[in-house]
DSSP file (Angstrom, degrees, kcal/mol; ACC not computed):
  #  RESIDUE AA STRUCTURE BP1 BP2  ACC     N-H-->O    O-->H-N    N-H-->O    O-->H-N    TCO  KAPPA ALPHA  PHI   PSI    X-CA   Y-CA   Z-CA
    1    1 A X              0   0    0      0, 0.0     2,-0.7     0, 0.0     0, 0.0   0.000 360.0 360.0 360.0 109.9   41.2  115.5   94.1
    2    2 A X        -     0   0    0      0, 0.0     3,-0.1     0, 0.0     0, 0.0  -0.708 360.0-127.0-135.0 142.4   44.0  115.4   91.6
    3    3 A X        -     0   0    0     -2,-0.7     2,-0.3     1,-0.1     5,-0.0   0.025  24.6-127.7 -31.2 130.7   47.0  117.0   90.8
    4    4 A X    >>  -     0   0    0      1,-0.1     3,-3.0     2,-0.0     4,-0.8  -0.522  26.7-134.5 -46.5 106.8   47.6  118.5   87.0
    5    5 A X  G >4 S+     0   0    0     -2,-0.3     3,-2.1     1,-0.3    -1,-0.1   0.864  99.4  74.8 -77.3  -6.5   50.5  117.0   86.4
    6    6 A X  G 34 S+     0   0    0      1,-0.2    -1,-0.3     3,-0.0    -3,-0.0   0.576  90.1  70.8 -17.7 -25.6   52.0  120.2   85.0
    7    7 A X  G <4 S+     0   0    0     -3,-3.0     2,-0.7     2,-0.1    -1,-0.2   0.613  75.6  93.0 -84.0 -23.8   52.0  120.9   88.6
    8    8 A X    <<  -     0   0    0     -3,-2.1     2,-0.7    -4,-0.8    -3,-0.0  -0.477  54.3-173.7 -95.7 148.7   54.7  118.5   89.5
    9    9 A X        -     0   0    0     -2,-0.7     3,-0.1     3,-0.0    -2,-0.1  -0.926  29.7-115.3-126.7 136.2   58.1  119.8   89.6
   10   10 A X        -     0   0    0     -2,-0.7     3,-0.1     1,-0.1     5,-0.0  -0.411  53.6 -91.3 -78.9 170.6   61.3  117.9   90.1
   11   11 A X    >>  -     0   0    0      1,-0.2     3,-0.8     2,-0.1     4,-0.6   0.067  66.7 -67.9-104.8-175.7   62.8  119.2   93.4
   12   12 A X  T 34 S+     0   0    0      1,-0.2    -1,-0.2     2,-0.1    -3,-0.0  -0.482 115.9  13.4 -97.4 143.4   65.4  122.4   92.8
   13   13 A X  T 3> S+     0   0    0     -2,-0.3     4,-0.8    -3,-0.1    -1,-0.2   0.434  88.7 104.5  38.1  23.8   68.7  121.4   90.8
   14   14 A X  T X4 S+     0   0    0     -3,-0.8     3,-1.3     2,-0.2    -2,-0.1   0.951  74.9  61.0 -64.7 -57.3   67.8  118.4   89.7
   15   15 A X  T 3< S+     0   0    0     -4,-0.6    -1,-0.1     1,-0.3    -3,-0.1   0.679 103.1  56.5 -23.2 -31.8   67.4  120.0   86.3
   16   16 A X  T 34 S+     0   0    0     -3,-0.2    -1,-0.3     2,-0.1    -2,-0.2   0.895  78.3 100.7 -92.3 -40.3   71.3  120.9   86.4
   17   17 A X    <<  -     0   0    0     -3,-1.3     2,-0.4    -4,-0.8    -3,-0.0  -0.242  56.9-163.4 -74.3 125.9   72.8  117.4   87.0
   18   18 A X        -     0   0    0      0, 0.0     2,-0.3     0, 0.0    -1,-0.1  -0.869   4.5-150.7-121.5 110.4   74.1  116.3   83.7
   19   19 A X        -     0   0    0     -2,-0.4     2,-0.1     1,-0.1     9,-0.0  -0.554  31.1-104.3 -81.1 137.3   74.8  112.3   83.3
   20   20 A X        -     0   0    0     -2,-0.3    -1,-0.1     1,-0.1     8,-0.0  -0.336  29.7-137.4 -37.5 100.9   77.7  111.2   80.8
   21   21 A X  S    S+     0   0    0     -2,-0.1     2,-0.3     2,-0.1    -1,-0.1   0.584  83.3  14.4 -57.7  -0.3   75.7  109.9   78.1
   22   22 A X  S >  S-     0   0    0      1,-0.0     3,-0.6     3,-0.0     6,-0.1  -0.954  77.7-132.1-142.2 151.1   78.0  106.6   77.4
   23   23 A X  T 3  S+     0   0    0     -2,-0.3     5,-0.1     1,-0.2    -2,-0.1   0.520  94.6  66.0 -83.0   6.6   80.3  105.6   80.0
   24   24 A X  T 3  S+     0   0    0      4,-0.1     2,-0.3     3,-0.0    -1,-0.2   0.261  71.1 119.0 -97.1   9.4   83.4  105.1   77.8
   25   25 A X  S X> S-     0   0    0     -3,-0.6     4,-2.3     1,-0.1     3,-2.1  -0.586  74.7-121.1 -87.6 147.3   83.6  108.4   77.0
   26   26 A X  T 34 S+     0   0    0      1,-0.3     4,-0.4    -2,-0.3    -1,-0.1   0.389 110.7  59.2 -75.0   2.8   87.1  110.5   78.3
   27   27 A X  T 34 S+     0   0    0      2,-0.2    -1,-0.3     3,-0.1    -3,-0.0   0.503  92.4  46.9-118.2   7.1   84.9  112.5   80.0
   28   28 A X  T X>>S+     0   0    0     -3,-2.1     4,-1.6     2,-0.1     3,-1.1   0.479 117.6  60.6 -97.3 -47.3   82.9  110.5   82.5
   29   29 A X  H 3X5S+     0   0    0     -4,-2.3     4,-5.5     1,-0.3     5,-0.3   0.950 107.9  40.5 -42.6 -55.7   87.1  109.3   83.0
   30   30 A X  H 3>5S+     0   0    0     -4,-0.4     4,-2.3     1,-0.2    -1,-0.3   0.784 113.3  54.2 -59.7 -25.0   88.2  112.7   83.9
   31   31 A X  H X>5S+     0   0    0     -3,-1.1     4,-1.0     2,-0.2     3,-0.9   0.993 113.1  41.8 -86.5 -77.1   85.0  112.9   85.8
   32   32 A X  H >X5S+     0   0    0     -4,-1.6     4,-3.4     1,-0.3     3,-0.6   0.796 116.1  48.8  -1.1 -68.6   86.0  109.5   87.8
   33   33 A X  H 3X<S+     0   0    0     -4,-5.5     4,-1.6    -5,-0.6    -1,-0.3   0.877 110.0  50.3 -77.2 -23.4   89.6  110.4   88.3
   34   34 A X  H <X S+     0   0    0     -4,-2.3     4,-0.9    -3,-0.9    -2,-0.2   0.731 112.1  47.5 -80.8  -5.2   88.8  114.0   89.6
   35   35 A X  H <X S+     0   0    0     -4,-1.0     4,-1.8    -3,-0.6     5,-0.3   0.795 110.9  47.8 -88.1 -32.5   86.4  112.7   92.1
   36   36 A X  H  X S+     0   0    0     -4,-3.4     4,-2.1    -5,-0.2    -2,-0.2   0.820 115.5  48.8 -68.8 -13.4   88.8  109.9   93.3
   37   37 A X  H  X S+     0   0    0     -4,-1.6     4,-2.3     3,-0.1    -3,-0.2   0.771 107.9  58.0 -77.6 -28.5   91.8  113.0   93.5
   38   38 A X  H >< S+     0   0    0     -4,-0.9     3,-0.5    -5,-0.2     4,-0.4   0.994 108.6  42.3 -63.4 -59.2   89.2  115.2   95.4
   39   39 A X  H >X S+     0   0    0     -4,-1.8     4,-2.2     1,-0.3     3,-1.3   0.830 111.6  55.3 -51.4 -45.7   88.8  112.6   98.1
   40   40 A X  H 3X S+     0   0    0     -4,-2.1     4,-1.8    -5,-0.3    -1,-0.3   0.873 110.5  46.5 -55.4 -28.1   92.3  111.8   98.4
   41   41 A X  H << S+     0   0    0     -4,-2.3    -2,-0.2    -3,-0.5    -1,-0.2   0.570 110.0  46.3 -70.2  -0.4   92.9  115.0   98.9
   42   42 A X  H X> S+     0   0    0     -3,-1.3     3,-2.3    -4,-0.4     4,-2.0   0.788 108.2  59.2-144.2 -67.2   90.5  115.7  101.4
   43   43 A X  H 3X S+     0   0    0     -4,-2.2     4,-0.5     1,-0.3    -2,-0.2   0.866 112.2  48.3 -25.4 -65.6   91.7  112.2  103.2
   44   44 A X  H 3< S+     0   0    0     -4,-1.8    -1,-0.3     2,-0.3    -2,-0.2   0.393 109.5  47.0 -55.9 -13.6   95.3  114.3  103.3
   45   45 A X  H X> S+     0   0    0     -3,-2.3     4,-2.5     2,-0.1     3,-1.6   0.851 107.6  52.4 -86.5 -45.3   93.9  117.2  104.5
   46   46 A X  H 3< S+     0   0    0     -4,-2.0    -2,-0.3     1,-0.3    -3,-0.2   0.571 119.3  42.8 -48.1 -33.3   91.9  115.1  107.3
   47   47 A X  T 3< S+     0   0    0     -4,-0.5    -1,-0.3    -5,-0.2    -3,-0.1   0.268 109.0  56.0-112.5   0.2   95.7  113.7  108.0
   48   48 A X  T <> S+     0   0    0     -3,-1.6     4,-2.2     3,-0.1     5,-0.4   0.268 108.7  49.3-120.7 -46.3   97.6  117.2  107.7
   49   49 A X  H  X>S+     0   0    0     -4,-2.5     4,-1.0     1,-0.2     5,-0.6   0.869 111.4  47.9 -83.2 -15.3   95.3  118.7  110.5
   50   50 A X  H  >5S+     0   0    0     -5,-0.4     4,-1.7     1,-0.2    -1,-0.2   0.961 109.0  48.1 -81.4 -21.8   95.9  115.9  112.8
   51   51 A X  H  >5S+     0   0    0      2,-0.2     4,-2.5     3,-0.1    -1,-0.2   0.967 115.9  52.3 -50.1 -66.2   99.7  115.8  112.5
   52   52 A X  H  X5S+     0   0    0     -4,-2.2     4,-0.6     1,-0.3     3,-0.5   0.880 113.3  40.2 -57.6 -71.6   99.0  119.8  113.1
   53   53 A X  H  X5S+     0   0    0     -4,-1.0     4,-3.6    -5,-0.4    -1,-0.3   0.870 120.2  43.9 -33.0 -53.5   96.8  119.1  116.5
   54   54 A X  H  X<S+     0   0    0     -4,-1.7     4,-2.3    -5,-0.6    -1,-0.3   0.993 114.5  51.4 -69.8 -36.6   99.1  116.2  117.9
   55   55 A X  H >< S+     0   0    0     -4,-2.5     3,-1.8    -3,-0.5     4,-0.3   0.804 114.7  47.4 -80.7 -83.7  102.5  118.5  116.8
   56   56 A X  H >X>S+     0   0    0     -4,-0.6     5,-1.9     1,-0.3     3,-1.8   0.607 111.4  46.5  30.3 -87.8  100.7  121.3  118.9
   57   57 A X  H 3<5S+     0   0    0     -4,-3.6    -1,-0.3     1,-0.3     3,-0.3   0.807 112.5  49.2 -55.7 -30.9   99.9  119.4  121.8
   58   58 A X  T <<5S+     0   0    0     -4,-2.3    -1,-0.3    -3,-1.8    -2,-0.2   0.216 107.0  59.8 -89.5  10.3  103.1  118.0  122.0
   59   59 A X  T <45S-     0   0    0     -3,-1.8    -1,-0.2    -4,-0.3    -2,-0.2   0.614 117.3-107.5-104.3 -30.3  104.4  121.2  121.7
   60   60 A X  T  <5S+     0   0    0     -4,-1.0    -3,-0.2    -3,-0.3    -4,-0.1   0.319  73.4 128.9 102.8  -4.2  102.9  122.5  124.4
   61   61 A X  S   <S-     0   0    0     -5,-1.9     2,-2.0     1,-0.1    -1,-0.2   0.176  71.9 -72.2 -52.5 169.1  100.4  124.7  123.0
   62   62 A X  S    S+     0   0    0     -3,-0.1     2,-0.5     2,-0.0    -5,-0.1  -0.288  78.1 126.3-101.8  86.7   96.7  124.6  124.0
   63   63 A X        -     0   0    0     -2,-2.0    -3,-0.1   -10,-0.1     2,-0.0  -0.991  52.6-126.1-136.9 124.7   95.3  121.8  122.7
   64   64 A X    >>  -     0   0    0     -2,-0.5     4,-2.3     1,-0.1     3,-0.6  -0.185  13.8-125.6 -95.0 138.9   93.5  119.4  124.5
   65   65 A X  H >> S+     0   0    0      1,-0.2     4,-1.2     2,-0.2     3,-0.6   0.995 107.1  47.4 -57.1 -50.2   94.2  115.8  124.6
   66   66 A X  H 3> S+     0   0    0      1,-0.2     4,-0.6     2,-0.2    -1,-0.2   0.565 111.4  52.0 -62.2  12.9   90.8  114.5  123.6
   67   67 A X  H <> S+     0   0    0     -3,-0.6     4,-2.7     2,-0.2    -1,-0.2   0.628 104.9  54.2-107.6 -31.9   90.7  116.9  120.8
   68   68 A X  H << S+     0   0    0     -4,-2.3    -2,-0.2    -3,-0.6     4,-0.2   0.831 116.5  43.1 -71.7 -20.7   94.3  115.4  119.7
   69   69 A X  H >X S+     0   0    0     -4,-1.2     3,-2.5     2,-0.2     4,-1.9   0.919 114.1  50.4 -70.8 -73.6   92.2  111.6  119.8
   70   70 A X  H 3< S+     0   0    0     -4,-0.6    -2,-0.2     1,-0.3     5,-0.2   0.815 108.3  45.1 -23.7 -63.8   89.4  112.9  118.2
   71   71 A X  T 3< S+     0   0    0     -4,-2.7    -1,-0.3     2,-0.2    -2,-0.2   0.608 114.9  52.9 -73.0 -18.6   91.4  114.5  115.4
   72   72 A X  T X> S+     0   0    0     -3,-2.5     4,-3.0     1,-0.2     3,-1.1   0.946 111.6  50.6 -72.3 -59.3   93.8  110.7  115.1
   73   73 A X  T 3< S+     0   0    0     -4,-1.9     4,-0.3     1,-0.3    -1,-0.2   0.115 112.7  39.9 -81.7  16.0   90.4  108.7  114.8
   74   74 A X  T 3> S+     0   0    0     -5,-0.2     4,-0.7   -28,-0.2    -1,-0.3   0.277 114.8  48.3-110.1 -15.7   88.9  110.6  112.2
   75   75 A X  H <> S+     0   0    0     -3,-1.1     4,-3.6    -5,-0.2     5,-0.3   0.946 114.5  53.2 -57.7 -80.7   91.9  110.9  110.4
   76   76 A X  H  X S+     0   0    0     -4,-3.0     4,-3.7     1,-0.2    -3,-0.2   0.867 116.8  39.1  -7.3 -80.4   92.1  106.6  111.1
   77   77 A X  H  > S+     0   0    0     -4,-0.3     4,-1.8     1,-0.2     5,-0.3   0.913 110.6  52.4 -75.5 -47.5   88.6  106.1  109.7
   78   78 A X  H  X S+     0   0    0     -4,-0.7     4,-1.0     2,-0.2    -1,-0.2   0.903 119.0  45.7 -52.7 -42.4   88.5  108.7  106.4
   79   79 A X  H  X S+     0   0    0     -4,-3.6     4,-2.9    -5,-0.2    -1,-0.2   0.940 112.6  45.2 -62.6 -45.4   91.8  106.8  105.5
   80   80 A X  H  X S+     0   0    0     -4,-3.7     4,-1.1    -5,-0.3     3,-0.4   0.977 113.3  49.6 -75.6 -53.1   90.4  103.4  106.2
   81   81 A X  H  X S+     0   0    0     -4,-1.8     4,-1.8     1,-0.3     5,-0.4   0.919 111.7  54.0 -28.6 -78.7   86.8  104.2  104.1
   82   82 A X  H >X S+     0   0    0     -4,-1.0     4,-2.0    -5,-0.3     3,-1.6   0.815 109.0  48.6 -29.2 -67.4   89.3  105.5  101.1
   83   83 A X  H >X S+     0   0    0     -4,-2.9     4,-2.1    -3,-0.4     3,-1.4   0.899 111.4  44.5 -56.9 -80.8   90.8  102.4  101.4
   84   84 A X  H 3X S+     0   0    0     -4,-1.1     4,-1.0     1,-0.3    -1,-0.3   0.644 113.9  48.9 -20.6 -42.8   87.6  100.2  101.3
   85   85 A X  H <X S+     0   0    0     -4,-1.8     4,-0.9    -3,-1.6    -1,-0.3   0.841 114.3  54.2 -97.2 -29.9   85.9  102.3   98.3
   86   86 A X  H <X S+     0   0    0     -4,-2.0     4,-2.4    -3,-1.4     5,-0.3   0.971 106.4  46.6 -52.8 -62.4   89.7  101.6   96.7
   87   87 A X  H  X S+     0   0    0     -4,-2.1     4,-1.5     2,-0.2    -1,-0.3   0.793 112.7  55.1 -72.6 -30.2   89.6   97.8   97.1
   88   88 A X  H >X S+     0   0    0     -4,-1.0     3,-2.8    -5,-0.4     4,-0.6   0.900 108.6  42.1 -73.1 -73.2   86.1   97.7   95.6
   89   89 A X  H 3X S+     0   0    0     -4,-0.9     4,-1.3     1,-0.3    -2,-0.2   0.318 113.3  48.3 -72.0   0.7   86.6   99.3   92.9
   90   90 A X  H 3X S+     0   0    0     -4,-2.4     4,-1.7    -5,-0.2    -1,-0.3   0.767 114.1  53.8 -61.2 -41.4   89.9   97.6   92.0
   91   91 A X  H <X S+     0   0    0     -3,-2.8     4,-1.9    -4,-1.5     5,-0.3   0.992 112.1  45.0 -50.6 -84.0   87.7   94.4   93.0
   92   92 A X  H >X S+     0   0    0     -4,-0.6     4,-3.8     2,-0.3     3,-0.6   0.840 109.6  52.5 -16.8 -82.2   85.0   95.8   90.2
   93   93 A X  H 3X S+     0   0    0     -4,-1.3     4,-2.8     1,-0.3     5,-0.5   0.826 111.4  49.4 -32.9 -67.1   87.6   96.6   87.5
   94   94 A X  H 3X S+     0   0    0     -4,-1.7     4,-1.5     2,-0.3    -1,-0.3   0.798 113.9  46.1 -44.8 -60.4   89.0   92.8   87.9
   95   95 A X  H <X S+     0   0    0     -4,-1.9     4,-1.0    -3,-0.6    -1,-0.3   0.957 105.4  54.6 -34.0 -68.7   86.0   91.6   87.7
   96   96 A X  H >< S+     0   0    0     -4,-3.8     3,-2.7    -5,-0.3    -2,-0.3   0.951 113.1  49.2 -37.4 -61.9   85.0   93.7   84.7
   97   97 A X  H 3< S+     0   0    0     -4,-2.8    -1,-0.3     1,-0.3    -2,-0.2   0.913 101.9  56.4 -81.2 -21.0   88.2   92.2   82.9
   98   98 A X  H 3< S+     0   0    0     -4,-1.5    -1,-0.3    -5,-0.5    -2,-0.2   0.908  80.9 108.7 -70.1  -8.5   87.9   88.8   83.4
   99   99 A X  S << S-     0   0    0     -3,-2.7     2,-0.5    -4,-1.0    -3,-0.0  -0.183  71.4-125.8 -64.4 158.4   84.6   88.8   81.9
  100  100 A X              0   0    0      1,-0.1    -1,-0.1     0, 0.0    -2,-0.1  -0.921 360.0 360.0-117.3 128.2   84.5   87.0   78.4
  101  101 A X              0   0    0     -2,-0.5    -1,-0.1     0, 0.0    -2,-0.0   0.394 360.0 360.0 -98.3 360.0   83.0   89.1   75.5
């Protein structure tokens, strides 16, 4: 038995993703630098609730220690991961220039 291949369909929104046709273009850049500002921001939000949770608890409000741990170490690790995808791709770049054309 075989499929028509008319019949196969790429999975739902695949169709919609549109890739940068060159990568030097100022708009795969923009595209770059607004996903590295979303994550820092999102890293800073991840570091804005946790402040909130410990300043709470310490406040006396009802907030639980292990939720005030909880909320450090995931703060802790979304910072250190940023960091890590940072240093590669400073690593990358450096690479990139030292090469000889």
């Amino acid at each position: 038995m075989s499929i028509p291949i008319h019949a196969i369909r790429p999975p739902a929104g695949i169709e919609s993703i549109a890739l940068p046709s060159s990568p030097n273009t100022s708009r795969s850049a923009g595209a770059f630098q607004s996903v590295l500002s979303e994550a820092l921001g999102h890293v800073q939000q991840t570091q804005n609730a946790s402040d909130n949770i410990a300043g709470r608890f310490l406040s006396g409000e009802n907030e639980e220690i292990h939720q005030v741990a909880i909320a450090d170490q995931k703060a802790g690790l979304e910072f250190e991961m940023f960091m890590a995808v940072r240093n590669k791709i400073v690593s990358a770049y450096q690479e990139v220039m030292r090469m000889q054309m």
